[in-house]
N, C-alpha and C positions, 0 to 999 in steps of 0.2 A: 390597500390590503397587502400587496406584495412590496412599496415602498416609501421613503420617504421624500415628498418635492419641495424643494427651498426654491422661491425667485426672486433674484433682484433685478435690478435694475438691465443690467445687460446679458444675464443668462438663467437659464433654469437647470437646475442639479435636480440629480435621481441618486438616490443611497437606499443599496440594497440591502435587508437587515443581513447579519451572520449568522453561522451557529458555530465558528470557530475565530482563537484568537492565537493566529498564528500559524502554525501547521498542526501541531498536535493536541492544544488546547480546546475541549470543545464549552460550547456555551450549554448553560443550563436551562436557559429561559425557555421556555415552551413556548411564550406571549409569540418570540421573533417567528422559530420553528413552525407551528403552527399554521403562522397568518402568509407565511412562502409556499404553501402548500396547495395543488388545486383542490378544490371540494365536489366531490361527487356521489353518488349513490356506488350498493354494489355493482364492482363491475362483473362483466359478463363473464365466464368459464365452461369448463368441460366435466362433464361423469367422468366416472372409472371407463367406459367404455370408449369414452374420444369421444361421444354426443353433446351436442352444444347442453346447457341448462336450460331446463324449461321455462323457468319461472318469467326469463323478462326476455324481449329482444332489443330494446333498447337500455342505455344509461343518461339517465340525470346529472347533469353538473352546471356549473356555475362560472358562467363569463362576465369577470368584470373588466369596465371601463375606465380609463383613466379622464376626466373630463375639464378641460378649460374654456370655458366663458369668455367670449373677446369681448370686450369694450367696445372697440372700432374695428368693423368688421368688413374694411377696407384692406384690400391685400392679402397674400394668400399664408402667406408668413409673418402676421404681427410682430411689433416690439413686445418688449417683457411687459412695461409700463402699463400695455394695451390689455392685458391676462386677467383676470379675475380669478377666485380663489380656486384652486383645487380641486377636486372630490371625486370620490368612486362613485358610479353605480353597477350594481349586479342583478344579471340576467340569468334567469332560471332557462337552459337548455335540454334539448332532447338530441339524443344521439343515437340513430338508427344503424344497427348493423351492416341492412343490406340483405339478407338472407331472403326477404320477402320482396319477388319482383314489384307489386305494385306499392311497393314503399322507399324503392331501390332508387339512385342517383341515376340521371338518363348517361350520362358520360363515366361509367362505369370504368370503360378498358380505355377510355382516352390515358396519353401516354405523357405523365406530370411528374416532378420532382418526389410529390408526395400523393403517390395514387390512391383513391378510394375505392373501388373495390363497388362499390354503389353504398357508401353508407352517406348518410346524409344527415344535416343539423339541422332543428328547427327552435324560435324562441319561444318560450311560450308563457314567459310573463316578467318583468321589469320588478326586483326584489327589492329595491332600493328602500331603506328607513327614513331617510334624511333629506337634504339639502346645503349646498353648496356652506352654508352656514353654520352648522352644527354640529359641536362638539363630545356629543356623545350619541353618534349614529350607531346603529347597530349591524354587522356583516353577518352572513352564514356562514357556519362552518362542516355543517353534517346534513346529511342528506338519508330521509330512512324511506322506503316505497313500496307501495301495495301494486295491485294490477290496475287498480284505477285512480291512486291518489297518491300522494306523496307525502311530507311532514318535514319543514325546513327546519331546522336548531337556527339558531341566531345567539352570537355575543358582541359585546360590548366591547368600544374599545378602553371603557374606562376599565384597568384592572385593578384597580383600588376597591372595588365597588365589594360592599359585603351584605348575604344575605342572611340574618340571625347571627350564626357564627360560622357560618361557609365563606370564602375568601372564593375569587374571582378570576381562576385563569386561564389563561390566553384562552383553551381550548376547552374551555367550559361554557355551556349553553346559560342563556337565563329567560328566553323566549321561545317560542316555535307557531310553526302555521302550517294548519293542513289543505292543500290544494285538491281539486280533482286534475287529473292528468290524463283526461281519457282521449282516444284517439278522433281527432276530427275539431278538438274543443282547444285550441292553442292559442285562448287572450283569453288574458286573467285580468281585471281593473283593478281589483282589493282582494285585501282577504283581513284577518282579526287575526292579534297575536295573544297568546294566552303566555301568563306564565309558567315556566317550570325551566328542570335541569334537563328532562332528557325526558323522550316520548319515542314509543317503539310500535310497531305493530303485534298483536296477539295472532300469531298463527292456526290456533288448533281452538278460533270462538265457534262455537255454534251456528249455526244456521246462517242466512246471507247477511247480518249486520257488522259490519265491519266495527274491530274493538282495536284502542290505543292502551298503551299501559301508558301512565305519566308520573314522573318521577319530581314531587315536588322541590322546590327552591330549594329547602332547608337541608335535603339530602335524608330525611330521616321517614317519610312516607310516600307510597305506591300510591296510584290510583288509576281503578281501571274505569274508561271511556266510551260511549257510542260516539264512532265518527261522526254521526249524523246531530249527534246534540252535545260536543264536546265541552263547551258553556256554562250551558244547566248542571252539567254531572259534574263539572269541576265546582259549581256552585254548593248543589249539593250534598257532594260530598256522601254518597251511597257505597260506593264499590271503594271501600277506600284501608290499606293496609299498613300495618306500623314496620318496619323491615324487623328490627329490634327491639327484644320486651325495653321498654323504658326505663330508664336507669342502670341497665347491665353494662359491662364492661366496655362490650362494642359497641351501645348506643352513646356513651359516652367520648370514645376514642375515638369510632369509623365515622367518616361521611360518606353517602355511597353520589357519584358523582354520574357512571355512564352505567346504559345495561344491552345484555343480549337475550335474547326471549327465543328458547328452543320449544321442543311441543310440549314438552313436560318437563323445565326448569330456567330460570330464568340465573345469569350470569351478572355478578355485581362490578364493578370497577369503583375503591372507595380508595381515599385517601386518609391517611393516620392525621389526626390535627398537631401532635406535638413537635412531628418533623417533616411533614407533606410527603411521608414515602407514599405509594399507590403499591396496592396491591390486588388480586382477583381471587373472588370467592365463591359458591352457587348454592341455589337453593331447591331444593324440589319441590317446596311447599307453594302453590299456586294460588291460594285463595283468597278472594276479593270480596268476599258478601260482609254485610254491616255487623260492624262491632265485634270482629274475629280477631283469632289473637295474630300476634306478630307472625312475622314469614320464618324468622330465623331468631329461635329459641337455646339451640346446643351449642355446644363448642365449634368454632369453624377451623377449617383448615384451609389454609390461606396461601397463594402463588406470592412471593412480596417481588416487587421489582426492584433492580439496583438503586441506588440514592441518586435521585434529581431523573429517572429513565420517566419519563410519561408515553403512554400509550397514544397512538394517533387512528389505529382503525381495529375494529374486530369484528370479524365475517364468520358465519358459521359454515362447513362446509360439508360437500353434500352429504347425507346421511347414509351410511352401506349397514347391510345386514349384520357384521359383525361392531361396530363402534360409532360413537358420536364427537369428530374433531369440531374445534374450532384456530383460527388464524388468527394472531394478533402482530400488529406490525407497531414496532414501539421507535422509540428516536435511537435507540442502542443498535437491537435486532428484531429479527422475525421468527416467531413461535408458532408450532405447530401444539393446542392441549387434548388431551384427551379429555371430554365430559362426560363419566361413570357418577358411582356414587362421591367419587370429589373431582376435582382439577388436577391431572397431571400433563407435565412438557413431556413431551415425547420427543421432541424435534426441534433444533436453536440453530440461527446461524448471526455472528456479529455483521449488522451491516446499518449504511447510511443509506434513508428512503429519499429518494428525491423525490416519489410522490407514494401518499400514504396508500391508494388502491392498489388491494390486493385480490388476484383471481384465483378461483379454485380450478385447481387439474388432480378430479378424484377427489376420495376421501382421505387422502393421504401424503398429498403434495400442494403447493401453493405458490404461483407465479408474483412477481414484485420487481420494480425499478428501482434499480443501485445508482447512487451516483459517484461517479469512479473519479477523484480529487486528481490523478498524476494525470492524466489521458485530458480529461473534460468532457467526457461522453459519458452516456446513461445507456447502463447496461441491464436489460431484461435477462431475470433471472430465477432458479426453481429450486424451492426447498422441500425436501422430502423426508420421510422416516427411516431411511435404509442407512443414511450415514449422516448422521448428527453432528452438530458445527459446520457441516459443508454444504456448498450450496453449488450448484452447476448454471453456466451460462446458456440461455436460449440463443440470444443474439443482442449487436448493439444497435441503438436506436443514432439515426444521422440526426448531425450536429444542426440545429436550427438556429443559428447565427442572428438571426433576427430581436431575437428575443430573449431574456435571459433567467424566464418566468419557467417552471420545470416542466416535462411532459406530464401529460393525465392518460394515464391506460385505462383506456376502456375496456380492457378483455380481451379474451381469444376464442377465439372458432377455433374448429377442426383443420383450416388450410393455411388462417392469418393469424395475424394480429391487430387490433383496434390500437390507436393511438391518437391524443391531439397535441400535436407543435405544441401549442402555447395554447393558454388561459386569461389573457390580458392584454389592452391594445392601449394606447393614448387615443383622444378623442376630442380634438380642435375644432371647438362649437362655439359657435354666437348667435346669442338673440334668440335661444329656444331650437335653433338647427341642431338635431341629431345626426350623426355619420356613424352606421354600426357596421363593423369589417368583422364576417363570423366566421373562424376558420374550422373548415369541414374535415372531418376525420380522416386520418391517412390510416395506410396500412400495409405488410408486410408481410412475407409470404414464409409461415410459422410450421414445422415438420413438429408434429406433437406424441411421435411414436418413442422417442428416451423418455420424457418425463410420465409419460404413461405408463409406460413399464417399469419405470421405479415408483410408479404410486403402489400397480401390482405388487411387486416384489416387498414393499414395505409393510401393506396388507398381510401379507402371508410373516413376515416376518412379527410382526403386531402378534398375530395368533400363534402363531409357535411359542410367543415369551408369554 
């Protein structure tokens, strides 16, 4: 997932994909982009008031292994000759803040290059599609979560692959699995993968049945889910919505590929067929009952991104009495929208994500990892609505030499910062031996009173215009 291994005879090579060819030239391919990226659920942030969020206290993401198979499993450093093929497998993780003593690391204040604070990793299930063998295994890429369950996306590495007239890429889902993720229940053996492009949780469903929106293969139908019989209802085919009257301009043109589900509209990410630009649109039309018309009937007014820009995450953030933002972090920059009656940017800054999670500080501002070309350090960084194109540094993250896989931020508290080194290890196994090395969260000691008060100030500045 993060590289590519050739072995011959007397050595084994690592090639790291790029996103640039040279100094200045960058790469377009999302396929590379994408798969260098760690995968995790939202990370953790802060209210307008400096209160952690409520919603989660941990973060979900995904540790893969690099894995070789010895032959002869004499000696502790085989020949190459001795290696079997290749392969990843990915570990679905839990990442505990820390904030809850009886969930807290016992060596908290012990005194380490990379202190934890008490947060602590636990696995909680082996994601793996495949086998050593297989050429078109499936990885995660997205991570979407409830209070007791989760929902993995999965793509393919074949990007050739077309569904209808939908094209296949990098960072496009064509599978998903919903987990329970409750606390105490941490092995999972199986689960069942259903098709679709992209599946969200419905926030504002009725009563205690937890509901999926799922966004079919084709890109051109909604369907909404009981988590508890996801199956049957994709079967069929009850709660099920057209986005596009058929045959209209945009049912024609648009694919819609990813979504974001607020309490009362739901946010499209579709691509134009004729030249793959991506663009984002929203809909306030929410309804799922049988043989209803389309979601979106009128003329839309549409965000387009620049040509070849693909989006890699979008988090909604927290909700204040006056507006409803949301954060999207793209391979160019990082957007602050406004969600009213349509999409407006409020807020840009140009930068390169070296990891796509993005935290919320307020309704107004939005934390994210720059990664800084001249230095070689990853700088944690905060965009806000008070001064547009610019973005202010929190602090740099130390250099983890070890490894050349990027950091994954988990978020911020009110005193720290959540971070993990690295998201991938090698793993020199024979005969079915597993050896898993899980590096536990560090963290850093974060002053959250500037970007707090520029969330303020932007608030107030928002209502003044």
């Amino acid at each position: 997932m993060k590289s590519l291994i050739a072995v011959d005879a007397t050595s084994i090579s690592m090639f790291y994909p790029s996103i640039q060819i040279g100094e200045h030239l960058p790469l377009t391919n999302i396929f590379h982009h994408s798969f260098s990226l760690p995968v995790a659920s939202k990370a953790l942030g802060l209210m307008s008031d400096g209160s952690p969020l409520k919603d989660h206290n941990d973060v979900l993401h995904i540790y893969s292994t690099l894995n070789f198979f010895r032959k002869d499993k004499s000696g502790l450093v085989p020949p190459t000759s001795a290696l079997g093929i290749p392969y990843y497998r990915f570990w679905l993780c839990r990442s505990r803040a820390g904030d809850r003593p009886d969930l807290a690391s016992k060596d908290r204040y012990k005194q380490t290059d990379f202190p934890t604070a008490g947060s602590i990793t636990d696995i909680i299930c082996d994601l793996t599609c495949s086998n050593a063998a297989s050429s078109s295994s499936l990885a995660p890429i997205r991570i979407e979560r409830d209070s007791s369950s989760c929902l993995i996306l999965f793509s393919s590495r074949d990007t050739t692959k077309e569904h209808g007239d939908l094209a296949i890429c990098g960072n496009d889902a064509i599978a998903f699995a919903a987990l329970e993720i409750n606390e105490g229940k941490n092995t999972i053996n199986t689960f069942a993968l259903h098709p679709a492009r992209d599946a969200v949780y419905v926030h504002n469903s009725k009563g205690s049945e937890h509901k999926i929106i799922v966004l079919e293969q084709d890109g051109k139908w909604l369907q909404q889910c009981s988590l508890a019989n996801i199956e049957k209802d994709l079967l069929n085919q009850t709660n099920r919505s057209r986005i596009f009257n058929e045959g209209s301009v945009n049912d024609v043109r648009l694919r819609v590929r990813r979504l974001l589900i607020f309490e009362d509209a739901i946010v499209f990410l579709a691509y134009r067929k004729t030249d793959g630009n991506a663009c984002l649109f929203l809909s306030r039309k929410m309804n799922f009952e049988a043989n209803s018309h389309s979601l979106i009937s009128k003329k839309l007014q549409k965000i387009w991104l620049e040509q070849g820009e693909e989006i890699l995450s979008m988090i909604a953030l927290p909700r204040s009495s006056s507006a409803v933002n949301m954060a999207v972090g793209t391979t160019n920059r990082v957007i602050i929208i406004s969600v009213g009656f349509t999409l407006q940017i409020i807020s840009e800054v140009r930068s390169k994500l070296t990891c796509p999670t993005l935290s919320p500080i307020g309704s107004f501002c939005v934390a994210f990892v720059e990664d800084c070309m001249q230095s070689g350090t990853c700088m944690l960084r905060y965009l806000s609505c008070l001064r547009s194109k610019e973005s202010a540094l929190i602090c740099s993250l130390p250099r983890y030499m070890g490894y050349q896989v990027p950091y994954l931020l988990l978020g911020l508290r009110p005193d720290r910062i959540l971070y993990v080194p690295h998201q991938s290890i090698w793993n020199n196994a024979g005969g079915g031996e597993q050896y898993l090395s899980l590096q536990r969260p560090a963290t850093k000691p974060f002053l959250s009173l500037e970007p707090l008060v520029a969330n303020a100030l932007s608030q107030e500045k928002i209502k003044t215009n």
